[in-house]
N, C-alpha and C positions, 0 to 999 in steps of 0.2 A: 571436248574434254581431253585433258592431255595427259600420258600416259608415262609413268614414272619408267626408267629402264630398268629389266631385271637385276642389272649390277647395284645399281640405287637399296633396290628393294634388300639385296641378302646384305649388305654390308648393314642397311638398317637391324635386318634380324640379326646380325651377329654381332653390334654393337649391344643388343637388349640380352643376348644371352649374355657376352660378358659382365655386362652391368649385375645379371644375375649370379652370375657363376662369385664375383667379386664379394655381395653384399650377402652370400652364405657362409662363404667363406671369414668377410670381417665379424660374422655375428656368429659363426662358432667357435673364432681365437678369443670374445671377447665372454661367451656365455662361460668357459672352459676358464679365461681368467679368474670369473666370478664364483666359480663350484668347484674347480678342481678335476672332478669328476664326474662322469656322468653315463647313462644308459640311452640304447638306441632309443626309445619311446621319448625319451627327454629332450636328446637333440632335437628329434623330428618334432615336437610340438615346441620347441624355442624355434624354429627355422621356420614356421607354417606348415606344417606337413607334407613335404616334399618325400619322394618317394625315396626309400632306404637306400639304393645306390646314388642317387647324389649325397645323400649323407656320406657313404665311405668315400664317395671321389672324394669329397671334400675333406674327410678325414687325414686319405690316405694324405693331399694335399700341405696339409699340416704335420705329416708323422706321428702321428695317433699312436699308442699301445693300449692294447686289450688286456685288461687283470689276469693272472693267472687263479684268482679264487675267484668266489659265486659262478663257477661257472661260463669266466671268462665275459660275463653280461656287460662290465664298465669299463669306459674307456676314460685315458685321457693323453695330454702331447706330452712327448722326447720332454720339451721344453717345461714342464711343469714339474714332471716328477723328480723329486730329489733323491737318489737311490743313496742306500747308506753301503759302509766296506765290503759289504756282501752280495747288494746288487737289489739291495729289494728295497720300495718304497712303500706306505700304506696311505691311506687317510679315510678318515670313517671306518676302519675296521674291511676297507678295501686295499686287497696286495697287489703290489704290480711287481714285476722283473725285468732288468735288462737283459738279461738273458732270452722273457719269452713266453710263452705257454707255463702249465704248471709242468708235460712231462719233458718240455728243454729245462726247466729251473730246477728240477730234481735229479737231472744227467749230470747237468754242470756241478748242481752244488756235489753226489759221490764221486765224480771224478777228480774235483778240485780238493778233495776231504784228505785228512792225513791218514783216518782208518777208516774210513768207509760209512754209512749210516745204516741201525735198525731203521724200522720204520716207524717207530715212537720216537726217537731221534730227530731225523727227519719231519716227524712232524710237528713239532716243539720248535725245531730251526724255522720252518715253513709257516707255520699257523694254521695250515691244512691238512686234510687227512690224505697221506699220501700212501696208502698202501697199493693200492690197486691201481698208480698209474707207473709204481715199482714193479709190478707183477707184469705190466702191459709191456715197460724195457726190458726187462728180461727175456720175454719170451721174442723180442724184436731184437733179441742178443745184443743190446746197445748196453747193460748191463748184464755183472753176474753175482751171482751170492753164494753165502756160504751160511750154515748154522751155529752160532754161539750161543752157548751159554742159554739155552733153549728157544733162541729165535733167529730168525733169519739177519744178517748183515750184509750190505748192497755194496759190491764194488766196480770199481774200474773195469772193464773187461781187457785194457788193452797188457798184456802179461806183463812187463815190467813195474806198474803201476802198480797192478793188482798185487804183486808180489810185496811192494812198499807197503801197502794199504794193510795188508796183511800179517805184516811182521808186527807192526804197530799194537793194532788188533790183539796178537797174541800175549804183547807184552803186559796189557791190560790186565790176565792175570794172576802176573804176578806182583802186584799193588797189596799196599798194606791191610792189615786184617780189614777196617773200619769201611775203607773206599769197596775194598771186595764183598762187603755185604748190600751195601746200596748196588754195587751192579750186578748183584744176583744175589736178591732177596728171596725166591724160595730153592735154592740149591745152601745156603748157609745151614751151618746149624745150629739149631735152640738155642744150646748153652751160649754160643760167641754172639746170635744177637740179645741174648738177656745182657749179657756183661757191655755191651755199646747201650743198649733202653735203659742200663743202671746208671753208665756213667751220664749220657745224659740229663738224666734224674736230678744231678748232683749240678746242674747248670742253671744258673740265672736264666730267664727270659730271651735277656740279648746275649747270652753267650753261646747258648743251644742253636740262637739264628745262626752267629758268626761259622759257627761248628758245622751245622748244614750247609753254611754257603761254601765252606773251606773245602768238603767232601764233593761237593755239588761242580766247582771248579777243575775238581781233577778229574771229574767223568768228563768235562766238556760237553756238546749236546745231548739232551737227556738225563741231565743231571739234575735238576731241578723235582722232576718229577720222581724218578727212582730215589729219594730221597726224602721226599713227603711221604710216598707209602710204604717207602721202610719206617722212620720214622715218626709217624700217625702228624705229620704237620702240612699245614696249609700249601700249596705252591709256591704262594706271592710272599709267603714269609722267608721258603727259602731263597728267593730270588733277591729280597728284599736282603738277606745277610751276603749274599754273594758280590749285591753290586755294593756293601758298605765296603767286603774285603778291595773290591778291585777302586774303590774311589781313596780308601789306604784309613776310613774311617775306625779305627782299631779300641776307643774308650768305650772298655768294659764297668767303668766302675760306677755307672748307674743306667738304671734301667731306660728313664722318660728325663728329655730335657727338664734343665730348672721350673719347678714353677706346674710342671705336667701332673695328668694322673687329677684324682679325687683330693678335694678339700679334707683336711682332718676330721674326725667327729664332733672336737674339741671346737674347731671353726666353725663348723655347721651348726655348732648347740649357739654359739655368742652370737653370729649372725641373726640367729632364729629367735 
């Protein structure tokens, strides 16, 4: 019986791992085409169940990113996500960053800010609740803050910046009566916000949206929200009047396109 040489033997085994290493790799650019996204449990049973580290070789292989929400649980490639002017991409209600992690995409985003974020700000920019990994920069002096207007504001730490961020910041209040009430709703007083809930009052449907979204625009983030609960309205409504002002959609003079809305009574009796 004749007897293979051991050179035979490894080039055999190292031809079978490549073959392996290849056909993980083709069948996790192709499973990631199909889903977009996905979680380590997922990979590992599209692939056979291979053990978690050749998962991430392979991963890292492709240039993978990890979400910065759920916990960072789903991944997917450089090559899929389409990050919008800000740097974030989602799908399924899954965030990702070019930046990174959630506490790199929270650095970057108060460094790169004109005044700095609360952290209701910040989390309305973000989709996630980011207070507590503001607290974790801080105390890693990668950020710093200050108190406005009864809550904390995140900035830049590095002194010139911080000073920019800040001037900004202070200018905020000095804005007109209406904008000064939505950014501090319980420092106003009574009487000024009865006289904005009156004129209000005095608003159509879509004009009270337009009016939210117009105040909503001059907070910049967190404007959305400080504005529905000054104003007892929905979110998505004021968001809804915001993006009519910035798409330039300005006709006040009916409520519901043509044709919209309930049937007369008058209709409904003839039909009937």
């Amino acid at each position: 019986m004749s007897i293979l040489p051991l050179t035979f033997i490894n080039q055999g085994v190292n031809i079978d791992i490549m073959r392996t290493e290849q056909y993980f790799q083709k069948n996790l650019g192709a499973y990631f085409k199909r889903n977009k996204i996905a979680t380590l449990d997922r990979l590992r049973r599209a692939l056979g169940n291979p053990g978690e580290r050749t998962v991430f070789r392979k991963l890292k292989s492709l240039d993978y990113l990890s979400s910065y929400s759920h916990r960072g649980m789903y991944y997917t490639l450089q090559s899929i996500a389409k990050f919008n002017t800000e740097g974030l991409w989602s799908h399924r209600a899954v965030w990702f960053s070019r930046f990174g992690s959630l506490l790199d995409t929270a650095e970057a985003f108060v460094e790169n800010s004109e005044a700095g974020y609360s952290s209701a700000e910040l989390n309305e920019a973000l989709h996630v609740e980011t207070k507590h990994c503001l607290l974790k920069l801080v105390r890693a002096g990668q950020l710093s803050r200050e108190k406005f207007q009864g809550c904390y504001v995140y900035f830049c730490p590095e002194p010139e910046k911080y000073l920019s961020q800040l001037k900004v910041r202070e200018q905020r209040k000095k804005m007109p009566l209406a904008t000064m009430l939505v950014a501090n709703p319980d420092l106003a007083e009574d009487e000024a916000k009865a006289v904005v809930l009156l004129f209000l009052s005095a608003l159509n449907e879509r004009q009270r949206r337009l009016y939210a979204g117009l105040e909503s625009l001059k907070l910049g983030y967190g404007g959305d929200s400080y504005i529905a609960n000054l104003f007892g309205m929905d979110p998505h409504t004021v968001a809804r009047g915001r993006r009519d002002l910035e798409n330039g959609d300005w006709d006040t003079g009916r409520l519901r396109a043509e044709g919209g809305g309930r049937s007369p009574v008058e209709k409904k009796r003839l039909r009937s």
